[in-house]
N, C-alpha and C positions, 0 to 999 in steps of 0.2 A: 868264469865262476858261476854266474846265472845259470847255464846249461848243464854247470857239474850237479849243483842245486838241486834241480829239476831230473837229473839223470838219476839220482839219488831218493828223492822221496819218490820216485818211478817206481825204482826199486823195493821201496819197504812199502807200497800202496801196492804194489800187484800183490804182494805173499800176503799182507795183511786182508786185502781182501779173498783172496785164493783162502785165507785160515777161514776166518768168518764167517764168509759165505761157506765153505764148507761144514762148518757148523753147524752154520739153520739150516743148511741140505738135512742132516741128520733130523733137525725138530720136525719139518715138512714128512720128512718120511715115518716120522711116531706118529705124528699126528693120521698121516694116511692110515696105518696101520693100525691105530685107537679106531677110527671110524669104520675100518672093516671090521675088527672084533667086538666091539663094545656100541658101536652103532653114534645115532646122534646124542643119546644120552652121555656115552661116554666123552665125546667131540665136549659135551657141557662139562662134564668133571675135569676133564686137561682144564679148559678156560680158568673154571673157579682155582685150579692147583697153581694157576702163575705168577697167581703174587709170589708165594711161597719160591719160584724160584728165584723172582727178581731181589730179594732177599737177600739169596746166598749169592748170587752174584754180582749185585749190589757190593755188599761187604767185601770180596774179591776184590772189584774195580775202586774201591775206596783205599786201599791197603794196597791192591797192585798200580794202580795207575801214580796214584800219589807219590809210594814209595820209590817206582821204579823213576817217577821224573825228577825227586828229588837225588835219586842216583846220578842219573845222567847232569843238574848239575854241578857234580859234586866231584863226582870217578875222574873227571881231570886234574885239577888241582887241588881238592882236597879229599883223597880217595879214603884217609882217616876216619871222616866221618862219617862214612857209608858200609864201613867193613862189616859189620854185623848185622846191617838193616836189614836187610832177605831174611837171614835165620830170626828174628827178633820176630818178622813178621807173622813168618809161616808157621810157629810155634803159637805164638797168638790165633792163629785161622784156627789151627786145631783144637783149642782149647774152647775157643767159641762155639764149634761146630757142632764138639760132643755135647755141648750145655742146649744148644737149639735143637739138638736130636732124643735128649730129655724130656724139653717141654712139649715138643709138639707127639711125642710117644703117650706122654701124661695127661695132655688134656686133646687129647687128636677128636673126640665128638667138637666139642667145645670149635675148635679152631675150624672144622668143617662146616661149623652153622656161623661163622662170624663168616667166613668165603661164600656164604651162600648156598650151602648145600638144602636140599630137603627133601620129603619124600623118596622121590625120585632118584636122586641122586646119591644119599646118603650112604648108601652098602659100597658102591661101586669108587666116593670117596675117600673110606675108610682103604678100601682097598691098596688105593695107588698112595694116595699121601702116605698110609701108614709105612710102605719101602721105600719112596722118592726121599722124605726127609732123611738119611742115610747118607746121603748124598751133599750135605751141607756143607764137611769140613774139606770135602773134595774140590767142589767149587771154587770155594774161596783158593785152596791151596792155589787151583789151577790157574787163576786170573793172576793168580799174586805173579806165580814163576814164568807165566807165561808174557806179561810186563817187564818183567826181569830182564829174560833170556833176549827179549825185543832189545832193550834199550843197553843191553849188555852188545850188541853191534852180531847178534844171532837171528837176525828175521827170517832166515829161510828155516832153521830151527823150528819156531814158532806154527810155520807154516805146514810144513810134514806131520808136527804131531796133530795139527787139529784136522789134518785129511787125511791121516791114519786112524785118528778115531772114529771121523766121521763114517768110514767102511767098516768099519772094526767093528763098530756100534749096531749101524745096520744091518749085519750082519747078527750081532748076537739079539736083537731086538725080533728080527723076523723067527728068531730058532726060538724064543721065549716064548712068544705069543701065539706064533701058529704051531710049528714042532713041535712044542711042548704043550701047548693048549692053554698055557697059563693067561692069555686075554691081557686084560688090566694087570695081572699082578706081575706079569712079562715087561709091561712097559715098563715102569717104574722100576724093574729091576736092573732093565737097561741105561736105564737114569745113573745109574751108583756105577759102572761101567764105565758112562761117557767120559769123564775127567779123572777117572784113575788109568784111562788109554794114553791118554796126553799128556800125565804127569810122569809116566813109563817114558815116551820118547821124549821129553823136554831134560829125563836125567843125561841126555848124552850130550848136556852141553858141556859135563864135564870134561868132554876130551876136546872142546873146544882153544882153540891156541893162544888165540887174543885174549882168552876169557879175565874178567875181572871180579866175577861174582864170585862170592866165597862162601862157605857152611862154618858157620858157630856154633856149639850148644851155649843158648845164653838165655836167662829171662828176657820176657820182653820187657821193656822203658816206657814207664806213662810217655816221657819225652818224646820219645821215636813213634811212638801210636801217634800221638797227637799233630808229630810233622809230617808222617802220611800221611792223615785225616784231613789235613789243609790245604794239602796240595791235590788228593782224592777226592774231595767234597763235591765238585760237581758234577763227575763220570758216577759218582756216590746216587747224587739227587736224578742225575738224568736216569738210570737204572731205574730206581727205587720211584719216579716217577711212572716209569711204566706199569710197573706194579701195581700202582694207585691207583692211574687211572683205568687199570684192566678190573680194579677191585671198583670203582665205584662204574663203569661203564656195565659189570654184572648185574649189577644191584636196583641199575636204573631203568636195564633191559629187562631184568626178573621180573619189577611192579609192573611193566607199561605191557609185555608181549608172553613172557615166560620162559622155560626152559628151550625151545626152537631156537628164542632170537638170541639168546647167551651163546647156543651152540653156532648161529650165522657168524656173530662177531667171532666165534673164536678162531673159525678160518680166515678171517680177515685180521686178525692178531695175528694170528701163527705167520700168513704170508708178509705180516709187517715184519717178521724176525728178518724176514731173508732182507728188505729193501733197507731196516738198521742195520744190519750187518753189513752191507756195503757202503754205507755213511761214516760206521764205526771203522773202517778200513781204513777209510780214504783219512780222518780225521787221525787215526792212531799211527799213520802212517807221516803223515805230516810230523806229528807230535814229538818223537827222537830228534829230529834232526832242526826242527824248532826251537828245542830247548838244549842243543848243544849249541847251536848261533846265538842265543842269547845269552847263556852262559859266555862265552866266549867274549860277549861284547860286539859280534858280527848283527848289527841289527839290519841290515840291509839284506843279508843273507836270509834273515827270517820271516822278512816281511814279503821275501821272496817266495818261501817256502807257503805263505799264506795263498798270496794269489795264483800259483799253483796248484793247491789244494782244491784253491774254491773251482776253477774252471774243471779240475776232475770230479768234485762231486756234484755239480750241475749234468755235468753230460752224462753223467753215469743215473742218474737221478731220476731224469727225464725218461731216458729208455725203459728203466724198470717203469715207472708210472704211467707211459703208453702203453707198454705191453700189458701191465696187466688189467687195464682198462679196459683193452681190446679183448682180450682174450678171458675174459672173467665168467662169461659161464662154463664152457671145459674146463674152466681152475675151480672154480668152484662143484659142478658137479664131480668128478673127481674125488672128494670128501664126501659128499653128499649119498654112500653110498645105501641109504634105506629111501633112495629117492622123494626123502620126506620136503612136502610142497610149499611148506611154513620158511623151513630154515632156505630154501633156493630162495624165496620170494624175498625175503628179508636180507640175504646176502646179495640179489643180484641188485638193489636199489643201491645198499650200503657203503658198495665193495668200491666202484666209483666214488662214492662222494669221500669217502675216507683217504683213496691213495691220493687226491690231488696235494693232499698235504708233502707226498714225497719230497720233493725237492727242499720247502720251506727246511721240512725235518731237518734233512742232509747241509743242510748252509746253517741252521743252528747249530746239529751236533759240531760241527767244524770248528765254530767261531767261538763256541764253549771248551771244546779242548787246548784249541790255539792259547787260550787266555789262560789255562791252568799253565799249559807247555811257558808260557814266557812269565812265568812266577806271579800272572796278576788271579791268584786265587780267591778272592774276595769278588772281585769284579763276575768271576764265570759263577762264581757260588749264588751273586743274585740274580743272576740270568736267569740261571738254571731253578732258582727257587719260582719268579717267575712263569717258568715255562712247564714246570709239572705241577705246579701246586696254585699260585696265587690266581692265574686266569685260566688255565683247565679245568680243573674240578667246578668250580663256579656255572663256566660255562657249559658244561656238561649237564647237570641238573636242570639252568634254565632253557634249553633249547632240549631236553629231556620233555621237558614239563610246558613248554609252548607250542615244538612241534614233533613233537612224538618222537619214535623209534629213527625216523631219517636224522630229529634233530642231535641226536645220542651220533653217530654218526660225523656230521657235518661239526660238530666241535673238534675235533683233531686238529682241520688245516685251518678252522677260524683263528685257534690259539695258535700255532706254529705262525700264520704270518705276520699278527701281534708280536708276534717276538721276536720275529725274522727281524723286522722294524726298527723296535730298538738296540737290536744284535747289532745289525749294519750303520746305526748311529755311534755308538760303541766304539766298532772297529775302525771305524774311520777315522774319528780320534786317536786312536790307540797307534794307527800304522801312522799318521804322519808324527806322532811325538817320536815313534822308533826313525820312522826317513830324517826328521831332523834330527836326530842323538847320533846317526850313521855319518852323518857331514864332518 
């Protein structure tokens, strides 16, 4: 049983990471392509533009992870109370979406100076936000179905469309920006593209055999919002974390160095997508088969599935954090293409002291999804609040404001192993109440 276990979450950890990591393939190469057309100024407007996405993908992961766990346990013995959950949801995303592509069309100055735009910035952010947000009701759709289609027992599904969009995209992103000459207003058009690529090949799970998922037209249910919301709350907050602190790490970089050092983090952001996307793999891939053992009552099985997890996303963890330790000034110059000396100099200090957090990251996102996956959503909800909000923002300011621009930096992995800490205190607990309930 242990090696079916492991032969198993093998399986939805390679596709899940194959999806993911194909996906921030796709950010990495906007981003490449923002810094050829739009230079480092524009490299600063993607940065200031990512709250804004963690947002809408935020929302996604709140409505897709929640929903789709409370599927998974539910589609076996009471497959009743799940029949309509997908359609409830995704009728909800859309309704949201239109309403977030209102306000930020209506007050799109306003929303660019609270991001930190100025001067400088200002034309070239009106630009790209004013088409990226277009993109809202997509998103979310995408995360919802593509949680679905995972936990509906379709991962290789999951995994083709997000490596079909990811060429798909690239491809239409290079023909906007340079072909067309449209610069910034190419990027962001590409944005509205990415997730309606992957919403196109996630529809053929309808000819899927096993499938359990279903389509309703039906209002959404305060009810049903609110028991995705609880079970989504912390994939919710880790998201929406990122956001935060991409929003106040701007802010703190703006006073202390300026537009350069917004533009240094933002490669060392964007290259953090690809290293959480392989966290987020390893953890969403554990996550199905988690919460069908625990549903089941198999908590041996689950607790199985954990320490599995963990030893794949250490090794996997570690390699990206050597390499791009090692290898950080050809990654970094690479972006760097107006060979401007401020942002090298401020990315080649930074770019180290930030990824050591790799790993901590990776064994948090884990132990925070494990805990939503085995229905302890309260428990991942304080972690999580914890680990993006109560000791990062804090300490981002004061090690902002005691050691300048490295200490803006060196907050990442201080706060990830604060947390790691009481993570692994946590789960210790938690696995042997499960080893003893499995006797």
């Amino acid at each position: 049983m242990k090696m079916a276990i492991r032969k198993e979450i093998n399986h939805y950890v390679l596709r899940n990471i194959l999806a993911n990591v194909g996906l921030s393939t796709y950010v990495i190469i906007d981003t490449l392509f923002i810094a050829l057309a739009a230079g480092s100024l524009g490299l600063t407007v993607l940065n200031l533009a990512l709250p804004l996405f963690n947002i809408f993908n935020a929302t996604g992961l709140l409505l897709g992870v929640g929903g789709a766990t409370y599927f998974s346990l539910n589609k076996v013995k009471n497959p009743q109370r799940v029949r309509t959950l997908y359609s409830q949801l995704i009728i909800f995303a859309l309704i949201l979406g239109v309403i977030e592509i209102g306000l930020i069309t209506i007050f799109l100055d306003p929303v660019l100076h609270l991001l930190g735009a100025n001067r400088q910035t200002l034309a070239l952010g009106r630009t790209y936000v004013g088409f990226m947000c277009f993109s809202a009701p997509l998103y979310m759709c995408n995360y919802i179905t593509i949680n679905f289609v995972r936990n509906d027992g379709n991962p290789s599904l999951t995994m083709i469309a997000t490596l079909t969009e990811t060429v798909f995209v690239i491809i239409i992103d290079w023909f906007f920006i340079f072909k067309l000459g449209l610069h910034m207003e190419g990027a962001a058009l590409a944005v509205i593209f990415s997730p309606l690529c992957s919403l196109l090949v996630l529809s053929q799970h309808l000819r899927f055999k096993k499938r359990q998922l279903e389509w309703h037209w039906c209002l959404p249910k305060w009810q049903t919002l609110k028991t995705a919301a609880r079970l989504g709350i912390a994939p919710f907050l880790n998201e929406m974390s990122s956001g935060i602190s991409v929003y106040v790490f701007n802010w703190m970089l703006l006073y202390l160095a300026g537009n350069y050092a917004v533009a240094a983090y933002g490669v060392v952001a964007n290259i953090a997508i690809v290293t959480l996307a392989a966290a987020n793999g390893v953890a969403l891939g554990v996550q199905p088969i988690a919460s069908r053992e625990f549903g089941k009552h198999a908590m041996k099985n689950a607790v199985i599935a954990f320490k599995h997890g963990l030893r794949l996303t250490i090794g996997l963890a570690l390699i990206l954090m050597i390499s791009l330790i090692i290898f950080k000034r050809p990654v970094i110059n690479l972006f760097n293409t107006e060979h401007q000396p401020q942002l090298l100099s401020y990315a080649l200090v930074g770019m180290p002291i930030y990824f050591t957090s790799t790993v901590f990251t990776a064994v948090n996102i884990l132990i925070i999804i494990f805990l939503t996956a085995i229905n302890q959503g309260s428990t991942s909800f304080h972690l999580s609040l914890l680990r993006g909000y109560v000791i990062l923002i804090p300490l981002i300011v004061i090690l902002a404001l005691t050691l300048g621009v490295n200490g803006v930096f060196a907050a990442m992995p201080i706060n990830e192993i604060i947390v790691m800490v009481l993570g692994g205190v946590i789960m210790r607990s938690k696995l042997r109440e499960m080893q003893r309930n499995s006797l």
